[in-house]
N, C-alpha and C positions, 0 to 999 in steps of 0.2 A: 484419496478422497479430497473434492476441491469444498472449501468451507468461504461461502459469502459475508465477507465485512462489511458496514459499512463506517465510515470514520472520515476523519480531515487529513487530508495529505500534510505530513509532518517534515520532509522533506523528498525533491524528485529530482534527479538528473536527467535532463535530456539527452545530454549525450553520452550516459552512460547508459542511458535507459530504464532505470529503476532507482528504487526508493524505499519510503517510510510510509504505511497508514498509521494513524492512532485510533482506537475504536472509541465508542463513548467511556470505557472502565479504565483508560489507560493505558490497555495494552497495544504494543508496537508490531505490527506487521511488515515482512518484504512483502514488497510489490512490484513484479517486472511489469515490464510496459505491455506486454504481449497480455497480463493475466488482467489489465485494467478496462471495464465498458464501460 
């Protein structure tokens, strides 16, 4: 089950492809490049 965040990109590698979301409470999400619109 895919759950939509929304939040500030907290850090992103391009050429790794993925990253860090932060939501508004703190919480730290991955985020591959493929899961980001």
């Amino acid at each position: 089950m895919e759950k939509r965040v929304n939040g500030t990109v907290k850090w992103f590698s391009a050429r790794k492809g993925y990253g860090f979301i932060t939501d508004e409470e703190g919480g730290d999400y991955f985020a591959h490049f493929s899961q980001i619109r």
